[in-house]
MIDRENDO-974063 format. One line per field, with one value per residue (C-alpha): residue in three letters; y, x, z; residue number from 1. Coordinates in pm, whole numbers, plus 50000, padded with zeros to 5 digits. Last residue first. Example, Ala and Ser with C-alpha at 12.3 -4.5 7.8 and 13.67 -1.06 7.14 Angstrom:
2
resn: (SER_ALA)
y: (49894_49550)
x: (51367_51230)
z: (50714_50780)
resi: (2_1)
This chain:
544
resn: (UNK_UNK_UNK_UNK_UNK_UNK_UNK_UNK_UNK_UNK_UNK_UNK_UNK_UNK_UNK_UNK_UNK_UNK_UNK_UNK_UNK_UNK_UNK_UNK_UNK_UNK_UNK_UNK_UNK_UNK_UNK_UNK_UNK_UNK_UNK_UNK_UNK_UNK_UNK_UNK_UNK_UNK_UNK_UNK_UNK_UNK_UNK_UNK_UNK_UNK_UNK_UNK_UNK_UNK_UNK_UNK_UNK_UNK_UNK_UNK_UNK_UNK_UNK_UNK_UNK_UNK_UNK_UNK_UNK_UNK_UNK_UNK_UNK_UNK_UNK_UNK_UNK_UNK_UNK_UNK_UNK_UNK_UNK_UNK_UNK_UNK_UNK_UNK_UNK_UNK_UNK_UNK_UNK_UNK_UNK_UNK_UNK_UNK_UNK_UNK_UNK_UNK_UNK_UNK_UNK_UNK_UNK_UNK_UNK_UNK_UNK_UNK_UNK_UNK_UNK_UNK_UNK_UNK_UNK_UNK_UNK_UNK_UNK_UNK_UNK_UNK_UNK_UNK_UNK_UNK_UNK_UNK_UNK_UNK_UNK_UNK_UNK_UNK_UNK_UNK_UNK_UNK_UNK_UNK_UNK_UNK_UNK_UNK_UNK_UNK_UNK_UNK_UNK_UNK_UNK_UNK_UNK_UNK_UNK_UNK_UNK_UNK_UNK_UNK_UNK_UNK_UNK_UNK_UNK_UNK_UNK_UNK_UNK_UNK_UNK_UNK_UNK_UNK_UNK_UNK_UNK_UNK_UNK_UNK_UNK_UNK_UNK_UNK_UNK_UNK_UNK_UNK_UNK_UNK_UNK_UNK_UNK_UNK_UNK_UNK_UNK_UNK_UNK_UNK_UNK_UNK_UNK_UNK_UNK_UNK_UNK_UNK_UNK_UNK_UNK_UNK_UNK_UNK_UNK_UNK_UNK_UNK_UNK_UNK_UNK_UNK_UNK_UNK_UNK_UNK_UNK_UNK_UNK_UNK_UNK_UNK_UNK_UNK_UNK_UNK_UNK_UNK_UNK_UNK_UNK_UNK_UNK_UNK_UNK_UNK_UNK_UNK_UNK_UNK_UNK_UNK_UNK_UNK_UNK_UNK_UNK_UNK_UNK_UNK_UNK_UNK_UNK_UNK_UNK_UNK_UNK_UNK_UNK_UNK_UNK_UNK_UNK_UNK_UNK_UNK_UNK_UNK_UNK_UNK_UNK_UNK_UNK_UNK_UNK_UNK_UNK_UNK_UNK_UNK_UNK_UNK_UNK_UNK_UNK_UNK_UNK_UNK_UNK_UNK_UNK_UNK_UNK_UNK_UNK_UNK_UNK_UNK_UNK_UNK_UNK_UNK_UNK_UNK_UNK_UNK_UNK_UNK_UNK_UNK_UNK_UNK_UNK_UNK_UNK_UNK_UNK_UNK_UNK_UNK_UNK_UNK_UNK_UNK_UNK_UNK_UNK_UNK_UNK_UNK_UNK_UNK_UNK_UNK_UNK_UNK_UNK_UNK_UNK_UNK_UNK_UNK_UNK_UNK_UNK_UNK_UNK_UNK_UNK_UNK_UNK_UNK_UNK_UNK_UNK_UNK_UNK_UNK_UNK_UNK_UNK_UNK_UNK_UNK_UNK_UNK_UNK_UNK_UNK_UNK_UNK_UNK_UNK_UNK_UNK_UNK_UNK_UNK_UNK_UNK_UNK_UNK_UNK_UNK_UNK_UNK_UNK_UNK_UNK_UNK_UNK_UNK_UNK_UNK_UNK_UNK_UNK_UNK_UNK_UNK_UNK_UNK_UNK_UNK_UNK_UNK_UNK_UNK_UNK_UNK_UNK_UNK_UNK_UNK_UNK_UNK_UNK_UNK_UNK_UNK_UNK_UNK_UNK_UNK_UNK_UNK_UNK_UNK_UNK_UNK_UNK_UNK_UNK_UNK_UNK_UNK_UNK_UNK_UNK_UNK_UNK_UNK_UNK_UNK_UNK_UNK_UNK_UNK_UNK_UNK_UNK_UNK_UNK_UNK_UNK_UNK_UNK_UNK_UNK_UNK_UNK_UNK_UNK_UNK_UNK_UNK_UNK_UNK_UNK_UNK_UNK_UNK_UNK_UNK_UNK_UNK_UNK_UNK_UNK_UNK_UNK_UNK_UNK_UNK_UNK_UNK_UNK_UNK_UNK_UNK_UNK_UNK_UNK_UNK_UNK_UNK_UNK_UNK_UNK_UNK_UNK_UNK_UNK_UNK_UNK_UNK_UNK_UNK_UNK_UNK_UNK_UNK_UNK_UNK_UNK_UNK_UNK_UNK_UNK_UNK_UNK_UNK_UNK_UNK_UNK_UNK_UNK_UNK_UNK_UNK)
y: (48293_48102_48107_48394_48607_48628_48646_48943_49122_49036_49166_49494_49533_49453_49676_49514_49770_49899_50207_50383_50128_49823_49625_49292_49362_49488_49138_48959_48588_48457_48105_48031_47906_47888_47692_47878_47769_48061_47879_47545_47701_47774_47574_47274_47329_47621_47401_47123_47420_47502_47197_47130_47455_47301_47412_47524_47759_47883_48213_48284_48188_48446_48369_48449_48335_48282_48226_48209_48376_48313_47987_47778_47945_48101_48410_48546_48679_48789_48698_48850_48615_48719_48575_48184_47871_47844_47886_48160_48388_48175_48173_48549_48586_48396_48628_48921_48829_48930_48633_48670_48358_48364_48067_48274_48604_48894_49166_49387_49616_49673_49674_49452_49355_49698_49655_49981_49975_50138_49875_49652_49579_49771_49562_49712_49716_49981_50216_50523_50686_50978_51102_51534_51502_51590_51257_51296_51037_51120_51512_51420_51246_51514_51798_51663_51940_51876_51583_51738_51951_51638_51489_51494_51721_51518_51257_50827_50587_50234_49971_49659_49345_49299_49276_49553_49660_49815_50191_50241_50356_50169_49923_49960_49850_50087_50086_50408_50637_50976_51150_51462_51220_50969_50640_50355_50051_49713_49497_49151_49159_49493_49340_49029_49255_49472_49826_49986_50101_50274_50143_50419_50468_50795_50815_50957_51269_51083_51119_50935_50603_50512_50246_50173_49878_49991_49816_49804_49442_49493_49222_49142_48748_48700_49016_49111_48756_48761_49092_48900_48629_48857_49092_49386_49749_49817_50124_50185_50037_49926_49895_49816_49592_49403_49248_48870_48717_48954_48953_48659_48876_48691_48925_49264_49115_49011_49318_49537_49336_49330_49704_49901_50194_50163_50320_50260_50297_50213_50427_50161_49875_50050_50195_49821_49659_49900_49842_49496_49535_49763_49973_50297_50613_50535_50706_50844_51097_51193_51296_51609_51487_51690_51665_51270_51244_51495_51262_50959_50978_51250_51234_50824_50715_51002_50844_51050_51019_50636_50417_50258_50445_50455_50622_50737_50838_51152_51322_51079_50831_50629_50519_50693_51012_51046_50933_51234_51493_51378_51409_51743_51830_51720_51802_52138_52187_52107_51802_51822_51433_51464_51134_50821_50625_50327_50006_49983_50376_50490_50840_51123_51338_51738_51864_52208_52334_52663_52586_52643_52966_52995_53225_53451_53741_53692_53851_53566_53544_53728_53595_53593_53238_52973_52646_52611_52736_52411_52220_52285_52482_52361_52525_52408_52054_51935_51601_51634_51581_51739_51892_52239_52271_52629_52703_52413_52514_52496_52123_52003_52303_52447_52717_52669_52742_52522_52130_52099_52237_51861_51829_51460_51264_51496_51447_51073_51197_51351_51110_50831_50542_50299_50344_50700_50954_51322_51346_51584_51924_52029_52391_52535_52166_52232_51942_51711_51822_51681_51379_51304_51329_51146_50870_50857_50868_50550_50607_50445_50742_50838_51251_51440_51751_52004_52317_52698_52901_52982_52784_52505_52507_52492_52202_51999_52124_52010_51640_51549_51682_51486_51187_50946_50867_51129_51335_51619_51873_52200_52392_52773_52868_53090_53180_53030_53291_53151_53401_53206_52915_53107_53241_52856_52673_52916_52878_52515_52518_52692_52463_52167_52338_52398_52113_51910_51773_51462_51414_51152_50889_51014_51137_51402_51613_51520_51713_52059_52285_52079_52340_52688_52461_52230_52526_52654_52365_52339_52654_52628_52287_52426_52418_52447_52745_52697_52406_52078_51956_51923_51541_51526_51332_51068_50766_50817_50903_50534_50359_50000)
x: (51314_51018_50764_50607_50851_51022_50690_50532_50885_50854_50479_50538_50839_50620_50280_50003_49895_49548_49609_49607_49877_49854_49987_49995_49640_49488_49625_49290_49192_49560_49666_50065_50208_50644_50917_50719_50840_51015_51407_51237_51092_50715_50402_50404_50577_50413_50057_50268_50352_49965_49839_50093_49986_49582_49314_48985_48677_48370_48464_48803_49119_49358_49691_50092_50334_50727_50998_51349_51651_52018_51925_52128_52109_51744_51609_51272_51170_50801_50508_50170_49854_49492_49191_49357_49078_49068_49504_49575_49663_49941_50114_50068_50203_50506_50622_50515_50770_50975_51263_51645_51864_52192_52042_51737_51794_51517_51343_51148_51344_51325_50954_50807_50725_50588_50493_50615_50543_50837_50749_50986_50866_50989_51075_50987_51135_51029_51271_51181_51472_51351_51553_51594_52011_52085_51937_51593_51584_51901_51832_51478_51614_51898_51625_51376_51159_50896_51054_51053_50886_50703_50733_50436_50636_50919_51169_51092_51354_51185_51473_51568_51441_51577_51280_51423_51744_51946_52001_52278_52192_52497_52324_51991_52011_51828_51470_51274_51038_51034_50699_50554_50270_50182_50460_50283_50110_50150_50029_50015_49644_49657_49909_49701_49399_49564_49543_49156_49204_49498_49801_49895_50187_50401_50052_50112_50198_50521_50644_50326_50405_50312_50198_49909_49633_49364_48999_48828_48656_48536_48293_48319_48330_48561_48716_48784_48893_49201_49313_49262_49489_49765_49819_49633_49582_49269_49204_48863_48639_48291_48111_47738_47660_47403_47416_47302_47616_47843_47561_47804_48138_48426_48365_48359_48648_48877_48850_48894_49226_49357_49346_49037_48873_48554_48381_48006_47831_47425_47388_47159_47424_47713_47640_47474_47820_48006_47773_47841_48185_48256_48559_48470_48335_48186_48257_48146_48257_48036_48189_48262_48628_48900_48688_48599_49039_48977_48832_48966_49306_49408_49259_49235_49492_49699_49611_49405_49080_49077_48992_48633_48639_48306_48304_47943_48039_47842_48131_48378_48678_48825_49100_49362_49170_49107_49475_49574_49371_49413_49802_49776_49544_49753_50096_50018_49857_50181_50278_50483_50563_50546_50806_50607_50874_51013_50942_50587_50550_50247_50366_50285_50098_50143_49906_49826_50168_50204_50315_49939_49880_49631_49399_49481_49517_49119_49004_48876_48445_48321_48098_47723_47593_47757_47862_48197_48114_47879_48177_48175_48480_48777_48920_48663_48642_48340_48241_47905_48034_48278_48559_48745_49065_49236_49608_49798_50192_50275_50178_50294_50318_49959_49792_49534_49267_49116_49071_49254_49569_49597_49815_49865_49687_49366_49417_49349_49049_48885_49010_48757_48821_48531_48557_48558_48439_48528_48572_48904_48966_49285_49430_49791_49985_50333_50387_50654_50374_50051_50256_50448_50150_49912_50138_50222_49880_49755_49669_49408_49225_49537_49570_49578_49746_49601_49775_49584_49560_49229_49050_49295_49130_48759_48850_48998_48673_48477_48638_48639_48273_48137_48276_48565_48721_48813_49105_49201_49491_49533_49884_49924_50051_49731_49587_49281_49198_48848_48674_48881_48755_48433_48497_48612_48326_48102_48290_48318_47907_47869_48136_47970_47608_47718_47867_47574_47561_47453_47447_47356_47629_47878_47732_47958_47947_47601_47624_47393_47631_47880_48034_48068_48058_48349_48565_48519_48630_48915_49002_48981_49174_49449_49564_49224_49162_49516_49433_49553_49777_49560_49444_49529_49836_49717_49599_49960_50156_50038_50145_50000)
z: (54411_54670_54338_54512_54598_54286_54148_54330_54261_53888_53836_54018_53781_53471_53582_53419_53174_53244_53083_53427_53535_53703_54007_54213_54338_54035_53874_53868_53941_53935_53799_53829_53518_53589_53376_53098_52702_52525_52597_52429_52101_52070_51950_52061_52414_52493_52536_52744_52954_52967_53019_53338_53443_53454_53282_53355_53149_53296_53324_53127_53296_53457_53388_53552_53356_53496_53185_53258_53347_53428_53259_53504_53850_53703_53834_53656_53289_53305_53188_53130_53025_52948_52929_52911_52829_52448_52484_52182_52514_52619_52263_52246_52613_52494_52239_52418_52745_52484_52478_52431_52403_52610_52815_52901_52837_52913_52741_52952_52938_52556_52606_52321_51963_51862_51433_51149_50841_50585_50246_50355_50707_50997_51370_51747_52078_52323_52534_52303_52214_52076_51780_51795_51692_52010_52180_52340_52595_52827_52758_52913_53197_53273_53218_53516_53590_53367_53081_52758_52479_52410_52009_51799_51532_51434_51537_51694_51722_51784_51940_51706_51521_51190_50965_50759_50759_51100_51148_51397_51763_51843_52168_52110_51661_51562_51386_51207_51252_51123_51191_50934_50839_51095_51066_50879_51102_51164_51437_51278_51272_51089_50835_50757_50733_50457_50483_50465_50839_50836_51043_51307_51392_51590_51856_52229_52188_52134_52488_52592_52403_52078_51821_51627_51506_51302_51308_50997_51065_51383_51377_51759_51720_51369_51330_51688_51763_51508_51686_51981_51853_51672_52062_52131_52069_51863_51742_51633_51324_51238_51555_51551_51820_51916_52262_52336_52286_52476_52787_52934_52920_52754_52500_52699_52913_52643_52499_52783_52834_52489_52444_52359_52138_51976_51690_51539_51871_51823_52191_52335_52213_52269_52632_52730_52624_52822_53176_53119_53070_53386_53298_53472_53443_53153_52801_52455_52267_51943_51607_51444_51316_51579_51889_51877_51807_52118_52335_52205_52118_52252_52561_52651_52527_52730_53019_53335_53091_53159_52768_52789_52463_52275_51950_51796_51443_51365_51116_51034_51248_50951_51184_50991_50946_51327_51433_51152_51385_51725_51652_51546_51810_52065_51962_51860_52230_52344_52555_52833_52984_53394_53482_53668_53863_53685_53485_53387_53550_53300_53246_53418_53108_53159_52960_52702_52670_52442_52084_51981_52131_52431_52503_52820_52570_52491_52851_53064_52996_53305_53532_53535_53611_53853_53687_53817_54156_54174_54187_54575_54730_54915_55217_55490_55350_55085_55086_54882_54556_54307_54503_54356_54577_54523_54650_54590_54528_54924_54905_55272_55425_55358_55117_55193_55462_55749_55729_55315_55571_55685_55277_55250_55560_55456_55094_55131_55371_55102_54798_54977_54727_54724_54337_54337_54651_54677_54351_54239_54116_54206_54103_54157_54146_54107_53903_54137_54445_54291_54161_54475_54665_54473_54435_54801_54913_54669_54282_54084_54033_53762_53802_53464_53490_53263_53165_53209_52880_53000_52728_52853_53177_53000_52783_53083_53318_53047_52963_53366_53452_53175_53368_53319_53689_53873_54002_53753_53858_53698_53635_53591_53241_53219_53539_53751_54001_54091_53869_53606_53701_53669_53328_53231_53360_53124_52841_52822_52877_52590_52378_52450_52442_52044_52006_52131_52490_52674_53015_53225_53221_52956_52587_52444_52071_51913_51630_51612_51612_51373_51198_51435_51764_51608_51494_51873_52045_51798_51870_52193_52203_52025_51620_51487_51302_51147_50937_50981_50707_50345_50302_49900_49923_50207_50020_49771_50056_50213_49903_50000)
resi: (544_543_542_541_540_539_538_537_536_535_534_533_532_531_530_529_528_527_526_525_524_523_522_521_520_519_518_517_516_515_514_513_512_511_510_509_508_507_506_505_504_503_502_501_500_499_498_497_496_495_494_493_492_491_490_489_488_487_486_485_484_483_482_481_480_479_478_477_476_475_474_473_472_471_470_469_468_467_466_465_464_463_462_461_460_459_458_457_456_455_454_453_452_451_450_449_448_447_446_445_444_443_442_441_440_439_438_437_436_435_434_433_432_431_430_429_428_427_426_425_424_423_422_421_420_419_418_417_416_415_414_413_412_411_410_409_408_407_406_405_404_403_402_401_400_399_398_397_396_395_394_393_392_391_390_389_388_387_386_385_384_383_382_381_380_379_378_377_376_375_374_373_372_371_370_369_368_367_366_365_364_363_362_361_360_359_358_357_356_355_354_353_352_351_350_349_348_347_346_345_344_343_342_341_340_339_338_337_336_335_334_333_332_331_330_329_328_327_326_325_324_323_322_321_320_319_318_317_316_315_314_313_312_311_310_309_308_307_306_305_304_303_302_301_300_299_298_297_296_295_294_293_292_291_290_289_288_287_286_285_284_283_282_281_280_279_278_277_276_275_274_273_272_271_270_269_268_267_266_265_264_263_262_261_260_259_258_257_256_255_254_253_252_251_250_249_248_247_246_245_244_243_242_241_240_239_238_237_236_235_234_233_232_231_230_229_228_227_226_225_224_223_222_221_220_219_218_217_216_215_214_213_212_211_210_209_208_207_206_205_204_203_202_201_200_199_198_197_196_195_194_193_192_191_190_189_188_187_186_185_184_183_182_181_180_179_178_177_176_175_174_173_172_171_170_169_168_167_166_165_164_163_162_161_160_159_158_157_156_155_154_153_152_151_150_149_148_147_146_145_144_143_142_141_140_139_138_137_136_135_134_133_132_131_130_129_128_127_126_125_124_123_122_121_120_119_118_117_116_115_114_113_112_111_110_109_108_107_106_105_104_103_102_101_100_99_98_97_96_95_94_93_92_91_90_89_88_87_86_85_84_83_82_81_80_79_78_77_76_75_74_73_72_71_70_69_68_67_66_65_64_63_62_61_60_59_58_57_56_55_54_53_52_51_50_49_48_47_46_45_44_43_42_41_40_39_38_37_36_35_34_33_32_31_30_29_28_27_26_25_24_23_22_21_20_19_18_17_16_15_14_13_12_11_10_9_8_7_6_5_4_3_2_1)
């Protein structure tokens, strides 16, 4: 496929719409009348999007909400969550999104590692009582602020009924009369528009700065590659606090006139409802949401309507979205939240062989290519090496941490991205795995990918994750942790002798341990299994 050829005539993205308030306000002018957001109750039209945008924005501005001054988000997905974003950056303000997921220490390093002016947080999520959380954190939340503890945090906005003496209701955000913020506080698209803490698979979360450029841009060509229109319904179970979940969803939805649709949480029957009432024609998902919505008992009984969406997951659940979900112009991608967060994205009319494998072409304007990790040489194609990403979509760097961002953006402007990755011969590009995550067994490296592709082809595995653990012999081998589908048994003996058919000797588990969930050993907001989490658990557990 010539991908230049398909994409010759799509003109770059135009200046009206280069920052989320002028994209906002592109969409209210053209699409007035367009569904725009549908999340639990509410459901807005551009043009009451982009009203009620404004109006949270003069009073957050009322509230003494500054451009360049940072604004924390704490709760799950919620109307609330995408306007008080949209109205922050219509201030000039930066959004910091906050993972609900998080324990004390999390939330305090992040809300005092970003400077934290603004925090708007639920009282209550998921049994989680962020009230008293904050209490043990910053005690001055009881009288005034600013405290000791987060000198930076002057204003806490609270969404519920849990309000402390120095926070305010949410209700001030919707309060008639004020003053729209003069125009000079709007914006320009170079200016940043989020700080994104990434994941933490492998280390302490860093604050990525992402432009509003990089945002919109990237929303923009995601949009055309996924064949995202005009009054497309697209459902993303993805969280708001990960950059999957912003860019491209929300404002991918933003960026092509279509509707944005979300729950607060991952609940699958609660998803497959959504779809089904809503007649959703795009969806966005990684193997784990997948698995769940069709491994869910209501998945036979829903009708569904999807089309296409981005799909990131391993060969057999890509095979599985064709044949059960019907989701036959899905697009499979690459990224990482330094990269704004998409550099690939396969279109959705390429070949199905190549979309199940997990190709996809560089966005327009990106330079990707694969080194060998060691020389940061070029090597040929379908030689398997570390992604280098350059151009537009990259972050402006690392907040506060200059050593770590000169240490991953080299001087000659390639990102090195940490992820291993092969290029095909006509310039796609496919993730294998995490280059730390690698591991030797015998002198033979494995991706833990390679095996949990093998695992998950099992008829009774959900999902797999593995992880290379202490050998005296081996140095390393294979440990797998599994969590079986509902009504379905196997044993680890099954499951080795499973590996041994299909994979070579060093890629076979010397470990299958059955788990029923692995929130307890550790995920991320993208609902990545956390890798170093994972290893400690099973060096402990398997007695290493």
């Amino acid at each position: 496929m010539d991908i230049k050829k398909i994409e010759k005539d799509i003109p770059e993205l135009e200046l009206a719409r280069r920052t989320t308030p002028d994209a906002l306000r592109h969409a209210a002018e053209h699409w007035p009348t367009h569904e725009a957001l549908i999340i639990g109750g509410t459901r807005l039209n551009y043009a009451q999007l982009y009203e009620t945008v404004l109006l949270h924005a003069s009073n957050l501005y009322r509230l003494g909400l500054r451009p360049g001054e940072h604004l924390a988000i704490c709760m799950g997905n919620s109307a609330e969550w995408v306007i008080t974003a949209y109205a922050a950056n219509c201030i000039g303000a930066v959004i910091i999104p906050v993972n609900t997921r998080f324990k004390a220490d999390e939330l305090r390093y992040q809300l005092e590692q970003s400077d934290t002016d603004f925090l708007v947080v639920a009282d209550r999520f998921l049994k989680i009582d962020f009230i008293e959380m904050l209490q043990g954190i910053e005690p001055a939340i009881a009288t005034s602020l600013p405290g000791k503890s987060l000198p930076k945090l002057r204003k806490l906005i609270v969404l519920g009924s849990h309000v402390p003496p120095a926070g305010v209701s949410y209700d001030e955000l919707t309060r008639a009369g004020a003053e729209q913020p003069p125009t000079s506080t709007l914006p320009k698209p170079d200016d940043l528009a989020l700080i994104q803490y990434t994941s933490g698979t492998t280390s302490f979360p860093k604050g990525v700065m992402l432009r509003h450029i990089n945002l919109t841009l990237d929303a923009w060509h995601v949009g055309r590659r996924i064949g995202l229109r005009e009054k497309d319904k697209y459902f993303s179970g993805r969280p708001l606090f990960h950059v999957a979940g912003t860019t491209l969803s929300m404002l991918a939805s933003l960026m092509t006139g279509a509707c944005y649709l979300t729950a607060a949480s991952f609940d699958p029957e609660e998803v497959l409802r959504i779809m089904e009432q809503e007649n959703c024609t795009v969806t966005s998902a990684n193997d784990t949401m997948f698995m769940m919505l069709m491994d869910h008992p209501n998945f036979s009984k829903t009708r569904l309507q999807v089309r296409a969406g981005i799909a990131a997951t391993s060969e057999e659940v890509s095979r599985m979205l064709i044949d059960k979900l019907k989701l036959h112009e899905f697009s499979a991608g690459y990224g990482l939240s330094e990269s704004s967060p998409t550099a690939v994205m396969g279109p959705y009319n390429d070949s199905v062989g190549k979309r199940i494998a997990g190709f996809g072409f560089p966005l327009p304007g990106i330079d990707v290519r694969i080194f060998d990790s060691e020389t940061f040489t070029e090597v040929a194609a379908g030689t398997l090496g570390e992604i280098g990403v350059k151009g537009w979509n990259l972050m402006a760097g690392y907040y506060k941490m200059p050593e770590a961002t000169a240490k991953t953006i080299d001087a000659n402007g390639w990102l090195h991205t940490g992820d291993l990755g092969v290029a095909d011969e006509d310039g796609r590009i496919r993730f294998v795995d995490r280059l730390k995550d690698m591991f030797r067994v015998g002198g033979e490296n494995v991706a833990p990918a390679d095996v949990e592709n093998v695992l998950n082809a099992h008829p009774a595995v959900l999902q797999a994750q593995v992880v290379g653990v202490p050998d005296k012999r081996l140095t390393q081998v294979a440990a797998a942790y599994v969590i079986l589908k509902i009504g379905k048994t196997t044993t680890e003996e099954a499951l080795i002798a499973w590996c041994k058919e299909k994979s070579a000797s060093f890629k076979v588990p010397r470990y299958v341990r059955f788990v029923d969930s692995f929130e307890p050993i550790g995920m991320t907001g993208s609902a990545k299994v956390q890798r170093n989490k994972l290893l400690a658990y099973a060096v402990k557990d398997l007695g290493l």
